[in-house]
C-alpha positions as CSV (number, residue, x, y, z in Angstrom):
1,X,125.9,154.4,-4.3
2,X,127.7,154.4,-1.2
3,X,129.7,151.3,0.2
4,X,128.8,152.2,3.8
5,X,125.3,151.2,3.8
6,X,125.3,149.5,0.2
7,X,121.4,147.8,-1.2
8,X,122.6,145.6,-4.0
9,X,119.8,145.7,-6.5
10,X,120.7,141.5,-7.0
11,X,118.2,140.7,-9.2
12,X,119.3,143.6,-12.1
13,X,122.8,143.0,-11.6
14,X,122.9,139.5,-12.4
15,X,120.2,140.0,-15.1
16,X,122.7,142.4,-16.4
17,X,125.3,139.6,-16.4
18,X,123.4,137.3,-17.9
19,X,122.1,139.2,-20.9
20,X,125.9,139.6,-22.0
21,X,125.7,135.6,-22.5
22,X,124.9,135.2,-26.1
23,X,122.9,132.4,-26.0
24,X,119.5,131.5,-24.3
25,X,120.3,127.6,-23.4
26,X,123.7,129.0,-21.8
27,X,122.2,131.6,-19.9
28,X,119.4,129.6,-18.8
29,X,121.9,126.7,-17.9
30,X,123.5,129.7,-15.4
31,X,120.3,130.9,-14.4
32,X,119.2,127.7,-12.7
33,X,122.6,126.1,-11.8
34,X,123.3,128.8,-9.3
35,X,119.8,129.4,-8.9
36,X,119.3,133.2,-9.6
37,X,115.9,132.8,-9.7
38,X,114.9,130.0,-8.6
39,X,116.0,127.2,-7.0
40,X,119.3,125.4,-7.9
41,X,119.2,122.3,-10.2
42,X,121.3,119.5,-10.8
43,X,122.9,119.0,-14.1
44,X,120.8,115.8,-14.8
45,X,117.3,118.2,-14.1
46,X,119.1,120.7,-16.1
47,X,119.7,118.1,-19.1
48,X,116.6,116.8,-19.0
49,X,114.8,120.2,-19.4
50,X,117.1,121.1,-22.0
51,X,117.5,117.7,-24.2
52,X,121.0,117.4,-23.5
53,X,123.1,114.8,-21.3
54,X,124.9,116.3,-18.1
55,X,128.0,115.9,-18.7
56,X,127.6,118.4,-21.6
57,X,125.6,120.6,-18.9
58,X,128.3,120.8,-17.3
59,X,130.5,121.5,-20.0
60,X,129.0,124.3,-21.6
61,X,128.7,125.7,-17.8
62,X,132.4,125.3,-17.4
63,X,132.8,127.0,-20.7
64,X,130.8,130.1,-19.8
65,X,132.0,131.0,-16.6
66,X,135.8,130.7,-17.8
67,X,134.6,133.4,-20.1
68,X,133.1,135.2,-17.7
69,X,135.7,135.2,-15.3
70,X,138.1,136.1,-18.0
71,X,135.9,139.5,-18.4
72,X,135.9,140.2,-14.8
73,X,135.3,143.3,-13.7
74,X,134.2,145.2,-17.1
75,X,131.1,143.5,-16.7
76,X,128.2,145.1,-15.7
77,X,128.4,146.1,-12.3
78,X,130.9,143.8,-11.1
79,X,133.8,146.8,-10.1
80,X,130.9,147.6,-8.2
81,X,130.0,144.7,-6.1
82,X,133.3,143.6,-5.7
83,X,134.2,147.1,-3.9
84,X,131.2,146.4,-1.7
85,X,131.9,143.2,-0.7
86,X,135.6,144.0,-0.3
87,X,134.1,146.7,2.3
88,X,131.9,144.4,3.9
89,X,135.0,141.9,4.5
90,X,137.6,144.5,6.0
91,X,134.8,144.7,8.7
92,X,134.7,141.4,9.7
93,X,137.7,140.0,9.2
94,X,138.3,140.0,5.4
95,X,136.4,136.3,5.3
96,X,133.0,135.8,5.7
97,X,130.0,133.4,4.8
98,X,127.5,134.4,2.2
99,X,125.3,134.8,4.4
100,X,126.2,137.2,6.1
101,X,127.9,138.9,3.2
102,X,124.0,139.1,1.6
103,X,122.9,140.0,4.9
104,X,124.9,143.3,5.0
105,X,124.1,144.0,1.3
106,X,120.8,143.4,-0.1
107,X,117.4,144.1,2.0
108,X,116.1,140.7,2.7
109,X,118.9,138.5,2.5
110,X,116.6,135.6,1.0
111,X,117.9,132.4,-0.4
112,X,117.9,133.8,-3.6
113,X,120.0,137.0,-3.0
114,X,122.5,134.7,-1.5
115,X,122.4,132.5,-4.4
116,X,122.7,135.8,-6.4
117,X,125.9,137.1,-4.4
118,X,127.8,133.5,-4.6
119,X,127.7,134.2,-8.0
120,X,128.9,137.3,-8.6
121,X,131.6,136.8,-5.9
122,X,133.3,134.2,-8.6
123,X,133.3,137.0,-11.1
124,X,134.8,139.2,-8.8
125,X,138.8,139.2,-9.6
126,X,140.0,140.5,-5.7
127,X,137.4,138.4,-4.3
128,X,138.7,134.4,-3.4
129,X,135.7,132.4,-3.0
130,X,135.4,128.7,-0.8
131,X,132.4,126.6,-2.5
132,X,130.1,124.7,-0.6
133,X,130.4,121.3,-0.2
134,X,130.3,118.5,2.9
135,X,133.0,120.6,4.3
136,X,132.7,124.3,3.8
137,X,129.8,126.9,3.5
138,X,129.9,129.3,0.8
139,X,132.3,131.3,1.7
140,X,134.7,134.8,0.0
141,X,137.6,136.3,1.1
142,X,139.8,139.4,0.4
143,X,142.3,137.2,-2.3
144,X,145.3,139.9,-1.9
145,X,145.4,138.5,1.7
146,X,144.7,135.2,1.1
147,X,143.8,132.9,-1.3
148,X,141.1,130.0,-1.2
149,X,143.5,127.3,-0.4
150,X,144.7,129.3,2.5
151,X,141.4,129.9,4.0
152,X,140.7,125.9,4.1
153,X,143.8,125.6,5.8
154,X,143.3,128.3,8.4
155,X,139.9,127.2,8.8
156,X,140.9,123.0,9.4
157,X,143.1,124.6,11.9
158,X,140.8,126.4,14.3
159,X,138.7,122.9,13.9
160,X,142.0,121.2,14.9
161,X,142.1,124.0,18.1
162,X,138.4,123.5,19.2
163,X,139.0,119.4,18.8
164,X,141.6,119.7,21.0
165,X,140.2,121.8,23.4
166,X,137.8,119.5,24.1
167,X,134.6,121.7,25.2
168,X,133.0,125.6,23.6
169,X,135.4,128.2,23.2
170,X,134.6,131.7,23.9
171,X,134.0,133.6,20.8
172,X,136.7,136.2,21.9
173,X,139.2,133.0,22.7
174,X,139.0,131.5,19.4
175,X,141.7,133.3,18.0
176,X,143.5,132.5,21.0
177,X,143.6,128.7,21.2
178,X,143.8,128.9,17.1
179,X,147.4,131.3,18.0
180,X,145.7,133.8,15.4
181,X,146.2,137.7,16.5
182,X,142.8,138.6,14.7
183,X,139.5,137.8,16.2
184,X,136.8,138.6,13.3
185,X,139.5,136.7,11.4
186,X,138.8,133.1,13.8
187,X,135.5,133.7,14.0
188,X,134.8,134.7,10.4
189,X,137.1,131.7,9.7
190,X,135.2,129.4,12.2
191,X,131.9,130.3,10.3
192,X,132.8,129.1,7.5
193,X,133.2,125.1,8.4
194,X,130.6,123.0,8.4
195,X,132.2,121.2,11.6
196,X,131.7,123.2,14.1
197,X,128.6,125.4,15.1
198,X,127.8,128.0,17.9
199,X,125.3,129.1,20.8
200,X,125.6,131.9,22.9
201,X,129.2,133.1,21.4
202,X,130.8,130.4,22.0
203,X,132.3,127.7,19.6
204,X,132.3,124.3,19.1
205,X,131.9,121.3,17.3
206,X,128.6,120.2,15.7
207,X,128.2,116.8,17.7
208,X,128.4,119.2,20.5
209,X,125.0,119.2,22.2
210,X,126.3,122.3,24.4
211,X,126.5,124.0,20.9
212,X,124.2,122.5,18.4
213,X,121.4,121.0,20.8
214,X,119.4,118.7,18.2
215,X,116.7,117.9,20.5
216,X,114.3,118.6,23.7
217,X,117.0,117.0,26.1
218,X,119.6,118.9,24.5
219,X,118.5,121.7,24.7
220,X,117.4,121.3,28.5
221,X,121.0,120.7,29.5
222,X,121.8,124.0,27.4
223,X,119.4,125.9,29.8
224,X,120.6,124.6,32.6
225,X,124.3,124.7,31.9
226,X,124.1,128.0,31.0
227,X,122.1,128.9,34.5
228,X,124.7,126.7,36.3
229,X,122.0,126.4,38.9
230,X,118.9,124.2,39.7
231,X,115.5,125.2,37.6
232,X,112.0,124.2,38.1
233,X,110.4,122.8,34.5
234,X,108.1,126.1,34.3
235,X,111.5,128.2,34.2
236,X,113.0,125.8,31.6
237,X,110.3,126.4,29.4
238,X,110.1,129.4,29.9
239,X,114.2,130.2,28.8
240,X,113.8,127.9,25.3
241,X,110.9,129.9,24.8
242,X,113.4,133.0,25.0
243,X,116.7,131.5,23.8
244,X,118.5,131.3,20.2
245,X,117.4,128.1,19.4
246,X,116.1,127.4,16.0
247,X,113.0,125.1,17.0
248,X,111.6,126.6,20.4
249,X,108.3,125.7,20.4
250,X,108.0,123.2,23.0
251,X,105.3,122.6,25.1
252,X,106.2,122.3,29.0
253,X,104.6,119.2,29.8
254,X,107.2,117.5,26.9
255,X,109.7,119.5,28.8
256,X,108.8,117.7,31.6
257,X,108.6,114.5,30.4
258,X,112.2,114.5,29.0
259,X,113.4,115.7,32.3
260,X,112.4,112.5,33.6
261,X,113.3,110.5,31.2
262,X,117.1,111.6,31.1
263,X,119.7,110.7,33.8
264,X,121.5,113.5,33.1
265,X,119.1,115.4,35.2
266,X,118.0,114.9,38.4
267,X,114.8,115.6,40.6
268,X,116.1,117.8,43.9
269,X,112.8,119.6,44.8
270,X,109.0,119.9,43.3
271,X,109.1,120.6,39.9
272,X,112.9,121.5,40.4
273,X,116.0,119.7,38.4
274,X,119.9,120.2,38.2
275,X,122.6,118.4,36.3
276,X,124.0,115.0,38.1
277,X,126.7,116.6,36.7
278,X,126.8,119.0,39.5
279,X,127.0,115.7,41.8
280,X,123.4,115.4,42.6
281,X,122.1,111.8,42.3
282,X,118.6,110.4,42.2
283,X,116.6,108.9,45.1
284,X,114.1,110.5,47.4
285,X,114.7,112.5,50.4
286,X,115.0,109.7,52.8
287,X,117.4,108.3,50.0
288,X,119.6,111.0,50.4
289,X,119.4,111.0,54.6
290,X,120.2,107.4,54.2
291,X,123.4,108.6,52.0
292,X,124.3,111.2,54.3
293,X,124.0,109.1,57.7
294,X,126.0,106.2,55.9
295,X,129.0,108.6,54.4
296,X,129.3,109.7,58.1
297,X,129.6,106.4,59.6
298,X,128.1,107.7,62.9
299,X,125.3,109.3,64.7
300,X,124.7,112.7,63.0
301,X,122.4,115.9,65.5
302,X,119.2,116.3,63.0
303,X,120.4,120.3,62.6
304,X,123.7,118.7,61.0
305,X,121.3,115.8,59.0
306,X,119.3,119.0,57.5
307,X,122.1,120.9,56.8
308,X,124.0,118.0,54.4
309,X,120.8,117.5,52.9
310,X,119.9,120.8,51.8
311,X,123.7,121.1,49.9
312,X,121.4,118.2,47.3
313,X,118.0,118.6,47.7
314,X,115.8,121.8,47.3
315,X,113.1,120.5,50.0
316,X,112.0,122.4,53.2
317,X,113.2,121.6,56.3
318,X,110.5,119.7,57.7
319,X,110.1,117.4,54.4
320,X,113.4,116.7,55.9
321,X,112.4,116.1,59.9
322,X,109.1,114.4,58.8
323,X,111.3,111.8,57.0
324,X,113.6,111.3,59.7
325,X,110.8,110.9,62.3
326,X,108.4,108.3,60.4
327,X,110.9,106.2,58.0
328,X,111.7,103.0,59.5
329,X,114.9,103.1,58.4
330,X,116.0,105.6,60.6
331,X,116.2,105.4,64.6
332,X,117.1,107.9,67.5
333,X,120.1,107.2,69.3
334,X,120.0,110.0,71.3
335,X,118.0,113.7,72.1
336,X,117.7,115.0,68.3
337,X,120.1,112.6,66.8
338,X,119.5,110.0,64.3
339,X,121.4,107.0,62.9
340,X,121.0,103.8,60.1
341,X,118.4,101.4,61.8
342,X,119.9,98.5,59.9
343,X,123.1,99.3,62.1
């Protein structure tokens, strides 16, 4: 079998494994603790199948991987994995998520054959493995480089980097700001914490709505951020109908209403929105002539009222004239020029 392009049959290879296991209740108690078939299951759902408390559960599971382990790689087909996986790390940085591991190595890359993969990676001698918790995701690394205390550390520090800079890293920066010379490395690294997450490469921590946009409004300001100019709803839709998002199936009118709804956009034409952020503000148009006329603290030529205008609002010019012409709030001074009527 060749390790460029390697199918790991999963299934037969941890079969293999587990028929070398002498005993059914041990094997079955590996079998659905890692989930190699199934789902995984808790020691208590384990002990309560099996007539036995959990604690001894998870003793006799403690007791059969040790031996395992302690076999390595003379069992079946574990020299073999372990050279694949080894390959699949020296291409992306020697640490990687299961995940993605599975996804280079068996054909559909289902729960299962990442369940599968976890488990022979902890039989695998060269291979250091990071176990999931609130923390980490499954995670293995090349262990002549480093070990799995190492790769916590080197992954709390790119956390540290990306908390202290404050907004999304570029995925070829992370390395940078992390002072790391290897960029699969950071990234592979980055991958691996369950703090942080990322959107079109780029990095940053999971309460970061610019990275991990839980909802409509969310992901609205992603669109637009990333457009870093005005859109009109339609358009919005349309790009979280085409983005990376996991849950893109929004209608537009929704769209729509959240646009209203939250100030962190604002209305500058028909059906058109930007970011306040951008130092728009809300208000009509003759809210906005009002705001001009009183910044300038004068008499302002209509050409010079339009102009000013148009830097906020996306409006034609006569939406602009017509207002200036028929609010009350607004008197002629002059040929063309307008001023405050309250002054």
């Amino acid at each position: 079998m060749s390790t460029e392009n390697a199918v790991l049959d999963t299934e037969a290879i941890v079969q293999d494994i587990l028929n070398s296991i002498d005993r059914e209740r041990e094997r079955e108690i590996i079998a659905r603790r890692y989930g190699l078939f199934d789902r995984k299951e808790t020691l208590e759902q384990i002990g309560e199948l099996l007539g036995i408390t959990r604690e001894r559960v998870r003793q006799l599971e403690k007791s059969v991987m040790t031996k395992l382990r302690s076999t390595g790689a003379s069992l079946p087909n574990v020299a073999e994995v372990e050279q694949h996986v080894l390959t699949v790390l020296s291409e992306v940085g020697e640490t990687a998520r299961i995940t993605s591991i599975s996804a280079a190595l068996t054909s559909e890359n289902t729960r299962t054959d990442q369940s599968r993969l976890a488990f022979l990676t902890e039989l695998c001698p060269n291979i250091a493995v990071v176990n999931e918790d609130d923390t980490y995701f499954q995670a293995a690394g090349n262990s002549k480089i480093h070990d799995t205390a190492s790769i916590k550390k080197e992954v709390a520090k790119i956390v540290e980097a990306i908390k202290k800079a404050g907004s999304p890293v570029g995925a070829k920066d992370v390395n940078k700001i992390a002072e790391m010379s290897n960029e699969k490395f950071a990234t592979g690294l980055a991958s691996i914490s369950k703090q942080l997450a990322t959107l079109n490469n780029r990095w940053g921590l999971i309460k970061w709505p610019t990275v991990n946009p839980k909802n409509i409004r969310d992901k609205i300001y992603v669109i637009l951020s990333e457009n870093k100019q005005h859109m009109h709803f339609n358009e919005i839709a349309e790009a979280i109908k085409d983005s990376d998002f996991k849950r893109k199936d929004v209608t537009t009118q929704a769209i729509h209403n959240e646009l209203i709804k939250d100030k962190r956009f604002v209305l500058i034409g028909r059906g058109i929105y930007a970011l306040r952020e951008w130092g728009y503000s809300k208000g009509t148009v003759a809210d906005i002539i009002s705001d001009v006329l009183r910044q300038a603290g004068e008499p302002l030529h209509r050409d010079e009222i339009v102009k000013l205008v148009l830097k906020s609002r996306f409006v034609k010019e006569t939406t602009i004239l017509l207002n200036l012409q028929s609010k009350a709030q607004f008197k002629r001074v002059a040929k063309a020029t307008y001023t405050l009527a309250e002054e």
